[in-house]
N, C-alpha and C positions, 0 to 999 in steps of 0.2 A: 374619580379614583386614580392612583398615580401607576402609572404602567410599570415602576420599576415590579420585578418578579418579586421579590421579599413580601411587598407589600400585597400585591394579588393574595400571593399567600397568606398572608397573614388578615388578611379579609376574613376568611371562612373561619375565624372562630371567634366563641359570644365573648363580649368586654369582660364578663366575670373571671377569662381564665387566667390562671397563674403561670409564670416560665415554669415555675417548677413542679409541672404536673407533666412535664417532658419526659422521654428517654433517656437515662443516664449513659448508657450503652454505646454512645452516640461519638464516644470516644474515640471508639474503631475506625476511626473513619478519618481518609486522608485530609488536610487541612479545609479545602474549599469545598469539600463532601461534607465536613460536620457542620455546615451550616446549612443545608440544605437539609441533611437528616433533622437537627435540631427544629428547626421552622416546621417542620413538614410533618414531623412526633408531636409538636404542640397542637398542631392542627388534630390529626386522629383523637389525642386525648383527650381536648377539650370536645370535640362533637362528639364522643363517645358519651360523657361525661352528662353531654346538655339533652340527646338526644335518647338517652338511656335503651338505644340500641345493642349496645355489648359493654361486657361487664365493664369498667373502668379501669385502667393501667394505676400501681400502685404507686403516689407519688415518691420522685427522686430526686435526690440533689445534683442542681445542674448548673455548669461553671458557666456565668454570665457575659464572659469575656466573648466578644465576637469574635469570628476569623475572617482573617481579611480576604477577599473575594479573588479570583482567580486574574494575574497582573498580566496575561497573555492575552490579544488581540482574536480571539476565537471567533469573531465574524466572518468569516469565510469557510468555516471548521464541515460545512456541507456541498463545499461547491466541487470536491471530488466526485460524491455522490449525483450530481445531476446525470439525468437519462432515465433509460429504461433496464431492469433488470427483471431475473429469470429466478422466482422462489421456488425452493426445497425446504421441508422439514430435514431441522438441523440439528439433533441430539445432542445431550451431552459431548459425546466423544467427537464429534464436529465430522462423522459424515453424515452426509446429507443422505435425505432420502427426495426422489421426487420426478423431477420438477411437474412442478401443479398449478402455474401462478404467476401475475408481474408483481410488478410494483416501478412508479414511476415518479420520479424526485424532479421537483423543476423548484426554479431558481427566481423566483419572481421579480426581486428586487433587493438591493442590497443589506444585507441582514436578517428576509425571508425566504423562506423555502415553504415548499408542500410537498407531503407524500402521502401517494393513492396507491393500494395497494387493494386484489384482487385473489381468489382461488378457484377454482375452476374443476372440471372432472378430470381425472378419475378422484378426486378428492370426496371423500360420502356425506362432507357437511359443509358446503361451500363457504366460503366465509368473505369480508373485505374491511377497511378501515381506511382512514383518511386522517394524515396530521397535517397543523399547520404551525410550523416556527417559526419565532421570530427573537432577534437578538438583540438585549439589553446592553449596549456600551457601558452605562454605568457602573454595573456589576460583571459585564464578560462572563456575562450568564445567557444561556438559551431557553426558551420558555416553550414547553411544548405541548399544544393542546391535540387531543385524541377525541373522535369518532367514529360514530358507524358510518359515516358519507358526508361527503363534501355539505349537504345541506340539513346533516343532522345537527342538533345542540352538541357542544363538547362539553366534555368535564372540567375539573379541577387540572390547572396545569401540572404539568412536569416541569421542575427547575432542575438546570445542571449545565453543567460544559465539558468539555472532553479532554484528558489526558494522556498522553503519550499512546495516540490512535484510540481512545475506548473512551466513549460517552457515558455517563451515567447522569438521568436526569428521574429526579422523584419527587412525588407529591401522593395526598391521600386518594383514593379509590374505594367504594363500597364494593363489598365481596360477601357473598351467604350470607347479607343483612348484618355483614358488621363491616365496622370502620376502617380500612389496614391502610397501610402505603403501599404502592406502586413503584419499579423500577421499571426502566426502560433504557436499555446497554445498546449500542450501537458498536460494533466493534470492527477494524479496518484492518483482514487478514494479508490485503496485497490489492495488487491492479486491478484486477475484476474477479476478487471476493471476498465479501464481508458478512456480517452475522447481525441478526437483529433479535433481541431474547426481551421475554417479560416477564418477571419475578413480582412478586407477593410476599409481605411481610407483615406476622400478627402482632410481632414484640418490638415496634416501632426503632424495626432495623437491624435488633439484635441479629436474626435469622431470614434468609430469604430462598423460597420456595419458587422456583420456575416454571409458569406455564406452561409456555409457549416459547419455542427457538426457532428460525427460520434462516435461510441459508441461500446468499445473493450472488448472483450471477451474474455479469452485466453481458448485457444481448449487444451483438456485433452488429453494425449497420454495414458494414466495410462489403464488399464485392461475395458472390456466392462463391464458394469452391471452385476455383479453376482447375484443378488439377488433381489428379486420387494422392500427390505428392504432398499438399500442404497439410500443415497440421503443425503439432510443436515441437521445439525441441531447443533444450534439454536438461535433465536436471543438474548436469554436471557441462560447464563452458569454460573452455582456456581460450586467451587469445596471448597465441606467439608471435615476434617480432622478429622479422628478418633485416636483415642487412644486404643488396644486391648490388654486384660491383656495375659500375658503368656499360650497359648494354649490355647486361644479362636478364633483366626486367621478365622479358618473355620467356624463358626458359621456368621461370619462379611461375609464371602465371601457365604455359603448359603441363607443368607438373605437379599445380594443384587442379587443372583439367581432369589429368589422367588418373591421379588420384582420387577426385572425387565421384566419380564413374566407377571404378571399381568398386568404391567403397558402396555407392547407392544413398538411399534417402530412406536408408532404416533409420530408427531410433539409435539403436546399439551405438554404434559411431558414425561420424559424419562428419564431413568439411564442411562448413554453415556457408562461410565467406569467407574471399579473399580480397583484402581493401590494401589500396595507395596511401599512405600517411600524405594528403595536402600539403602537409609543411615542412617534411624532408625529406627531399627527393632522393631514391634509394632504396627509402624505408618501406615493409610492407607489416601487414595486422592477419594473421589467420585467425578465425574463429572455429574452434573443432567442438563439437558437443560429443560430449559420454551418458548414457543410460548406467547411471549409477559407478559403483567401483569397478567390478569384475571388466566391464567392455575400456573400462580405462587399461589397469591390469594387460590387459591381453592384448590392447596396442602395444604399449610401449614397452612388452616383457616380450613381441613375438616379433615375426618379420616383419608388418605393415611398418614400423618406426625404424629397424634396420636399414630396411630399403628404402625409407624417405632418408635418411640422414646420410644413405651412400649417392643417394642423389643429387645432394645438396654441395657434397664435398667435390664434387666432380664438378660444379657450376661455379664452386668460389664461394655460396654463396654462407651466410652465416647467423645460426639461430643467437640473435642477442640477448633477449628476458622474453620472460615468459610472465602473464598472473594467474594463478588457479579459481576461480569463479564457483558457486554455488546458486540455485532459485535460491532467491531472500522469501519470497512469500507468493502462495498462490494466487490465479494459475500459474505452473511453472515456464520459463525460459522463454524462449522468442514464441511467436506465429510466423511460421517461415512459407513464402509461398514459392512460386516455380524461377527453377535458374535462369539467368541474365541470358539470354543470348547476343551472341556477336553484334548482332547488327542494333542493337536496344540502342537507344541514344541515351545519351551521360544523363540529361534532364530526368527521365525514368528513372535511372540508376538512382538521384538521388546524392545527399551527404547523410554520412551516417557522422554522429558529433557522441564519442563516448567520454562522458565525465569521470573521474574517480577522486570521490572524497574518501580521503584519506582520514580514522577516526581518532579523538586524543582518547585513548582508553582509560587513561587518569583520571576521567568524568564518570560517578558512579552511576550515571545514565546514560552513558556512550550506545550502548547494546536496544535503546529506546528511537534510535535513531531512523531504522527502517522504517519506523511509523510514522515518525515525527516525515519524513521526506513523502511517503503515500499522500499523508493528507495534506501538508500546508505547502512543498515545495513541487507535490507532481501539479495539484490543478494550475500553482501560477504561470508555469512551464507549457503548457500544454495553452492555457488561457491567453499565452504572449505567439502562439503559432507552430509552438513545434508536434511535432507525433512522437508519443514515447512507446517505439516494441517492448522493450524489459529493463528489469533491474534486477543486480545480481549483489549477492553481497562474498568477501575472497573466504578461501577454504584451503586447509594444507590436508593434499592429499597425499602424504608420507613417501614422498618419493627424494627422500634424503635420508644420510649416513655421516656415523661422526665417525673421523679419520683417525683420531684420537689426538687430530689438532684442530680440526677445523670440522663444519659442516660440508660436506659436498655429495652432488646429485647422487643418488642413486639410479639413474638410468644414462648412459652413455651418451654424451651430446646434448642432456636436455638441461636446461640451467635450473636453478634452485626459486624458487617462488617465496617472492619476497615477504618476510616473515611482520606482516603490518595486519592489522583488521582494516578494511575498506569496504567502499560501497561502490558498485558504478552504474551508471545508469546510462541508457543507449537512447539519442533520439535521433529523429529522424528530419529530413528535411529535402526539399524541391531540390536547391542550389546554394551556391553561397551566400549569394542576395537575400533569400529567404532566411536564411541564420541569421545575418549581418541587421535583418531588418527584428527577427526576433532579440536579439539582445538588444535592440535599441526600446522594442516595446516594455522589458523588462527592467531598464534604468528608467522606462518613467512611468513604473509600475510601484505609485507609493505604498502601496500594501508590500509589494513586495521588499522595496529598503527598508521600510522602517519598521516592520515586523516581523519578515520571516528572513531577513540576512542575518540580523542581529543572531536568531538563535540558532540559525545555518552554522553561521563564527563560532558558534561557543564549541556546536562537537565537535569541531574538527583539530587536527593537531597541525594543518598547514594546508597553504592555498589548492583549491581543487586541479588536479590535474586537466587539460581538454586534449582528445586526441579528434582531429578533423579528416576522416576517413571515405575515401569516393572505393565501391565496387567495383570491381573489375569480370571479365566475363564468368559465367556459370556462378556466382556469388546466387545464392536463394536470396529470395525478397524478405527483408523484413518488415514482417504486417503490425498492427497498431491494435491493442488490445481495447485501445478508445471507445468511445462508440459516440458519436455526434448529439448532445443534448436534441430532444426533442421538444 
């Protein structure tokens, strides 16, 4: 039998049947989805049909034209997913309830995967299952067979592949002794959380009914809690840019000391970090997190921004741009752990390396982009040696007025945030050496040129920004949402 997935599928049903005892219905469905619904409708209506297990679907006219198979490189579409995660029942409305559960993604070999997954108490009906993928090149389709255990028989596959972060893969399933199809969504919410749901459908597609939804967590390997201080922060991140004259350096890094001490290591507000720009001396990078609007608001509408900016004037020194930042997708913002002390050596400190892709919004898929970078551009990134804390995507928090000539700040001293959509992404790194050595694994990283640069290029409206950022004292650790395949 020929491994391609069409053909699996199209196994299970007897020589007698007709295309046109398919789903017409089948329409609904995005280009590389109606082939997979088609195949997969033929199959239900012909075993209905042969097996006179359930009534029989009323034939339909169905357009014979094939579609052509998905032209993106989706073997590697699960290699974000490796490790161990933390399941919750995950409603409709996508909070979780729980956690009650793993589930463990490994990576076998290239174009396989497996996933085991487990429930446990307080849950009143334990439950488990076992998949195993594997990736058809030909088609750039994913074929996925399901189990009760690693050593049970599996069923009829799931065929599908994944667009813009959401998998959809379908094939038939017996249910209440009749024939229906099966969905099975993987859906990729941010760094460490994603969705994994099972849908049911009797009108071979028309309509689909949700079993089951569950809600993934990925479980930290990284160091236990040093501190009652760690934890995260924040939903709302700027990072301003200072300008310091000639041997003022220390004054700038004293008075985000003194500041940041006052301030504390609540959520509300906070000085994250204060970084050296690497490549122009002078130049420094604050990163401040806000808990929402209001603790923004109340910075920079009260004294704490008063009294930094009479600070600053009395040093020379000078806020140049600013970006306003947003969490792109959960969980929110950094894992920050305990501040730099003096004496830390640079090698702990680390390089922090923040990217900003800047987006062409004239792409009527620009806003797909956060996905499109979780799944295909974080693991190659990560897979070439770097640590990724967070990704943000920019946000105008209305802190501008029109003069009745122009745009300017609405808050005294703070510059205007540049009115672009972007994305930026933070990693992390040992030293320069360790970057200099990650970008070289990445140019000879052919999955990475020839498949995901190509479609990196298309959203963007111009070359990514790099900013090469070292910590300076009291800067909080930024920790790594990662968690080390197991």
């Amino acid at each position: 039998m020929n491994g391609h997935p069409e053909n699996l599928l199209l196994s299970y049903a007897p020589r007698y049947c007709l295309p046109s005892q398919s789903a017409g219905a089948t329409h609904r469905a995005t280009s590389h989805t109606r082939l997979r619904l088609l195949l997969a409708g033929a199959v239900v209506a012909c075993l209905a049909l042969s097996t006179r297990q359930a009534p029989a679907q009323p034939a339909r006219e169905l357009n014979p034209q094939r579609s052509a198979p998905p032209s993106r490189d989706g073997s590697h579409d699960f290699d974000f997913l490796e490790g161990t995660w933390q399941l919750s029942d995950a409603p409709a409305d996508y909070h979780t309830l729980g956690p009650y559960g793993r589930l463990v993604v490994r990576i076998l070999a290239p174009r396989t995967a497996t996933v085991e997954w487990y429930t446990r108490e307080p849950d009143p009906a334990p439950d488990s299952g076992f998949m195993r993928m594997s990736y058809d090149p030909a088609s750039n389709q994913w074929m996925i067979h399901e189990a009760a255990s690693q050593t049970a028989s599996p069923g009829p596959p799931l065929v599908g592949s994944f667009e813009h972060g959401i998998g959809s893969f379908i094939g038939p399933r017996k249910r209440d002794g009749r024939l229906v199809l099966a969905r099975l969504t993987w859906t990729f919410n941010g760094l460490g959380n994603e969705r994994l749901e099972w849908a049911f459908s009797a009108d071979s597609g028309t309509t689909w009914k949700t079993q089951r939804a569950l809600g993934l967590s990925r479980v930290s390997t990284s160091p236990a809690r040093r501190s009652a201080f760690e934890g995260t922060c924040c939903p709302r991140v700027e990072v301003v840019w200072y300008s310091v004259p000639a041997g003022k350096d220390e004054q700038l890094i004293d008075l985000f000391a003194r500041e940041s001490r006052a301030m504390g290591d609540s959520i509300r507000v906070q000085d994250v970090a204060l970084f050296r720009d690497a490549d122009r001396p002078g130049v420094f990078a604050l990163v401040r997190g806000f808990d929402r609007e209001r603790p923004t608001d109340d910075y920079y509408r009260g004294p704490a921004w008063t009294a930094h900016r009479a600070a600053l004037d009395r040093a020379g020194i000078r806020v140049d741009s600013l970006i306003e930042l947003m969490t792109d997708r959960r969980p929110w913002g950094f894992i920050v752990g305990e501040r730099a002390a003096a004496d830390m050596p640079a090698k702990a400190r680390g390089l922090v390396v923040a990217t900003v892709y800047t987006l062409d919004q004239h792409r009527p898929d620009y806003f797909y982009f956060s996905a499109f970078f979780v799944q295909s551009v974080a693991p190659r990134i990560v897979a070439s040696g770097a640590r990724l804390p967070a990704v943000f995507t920019s946000e105008d928090w209305g802190f501008v007025q029109w003069t009745g000539q122009r745009y300017a700040s609405a808050i005294p001293g703070r510059p205007i945030n540049p009115q672009r959509m972007s994305f930026v992404s933070f990693t992390w790194f040992a030293d320069s050496a360790s970057y200099r050595r990650h970008l070289k694994a990445l140019e000879a990283d052919e999955f990475w040129r020839y498949s995901v640069m190509p479609d990196l290029t298309r959203f963007l409206a111009e070359r990514p920004a790099t900013w090469r950022l070292v910590p300076v004292d009291r800067s909080r650790e930024l920790r790594d949402w990662r968690e080390t395949p197991q």
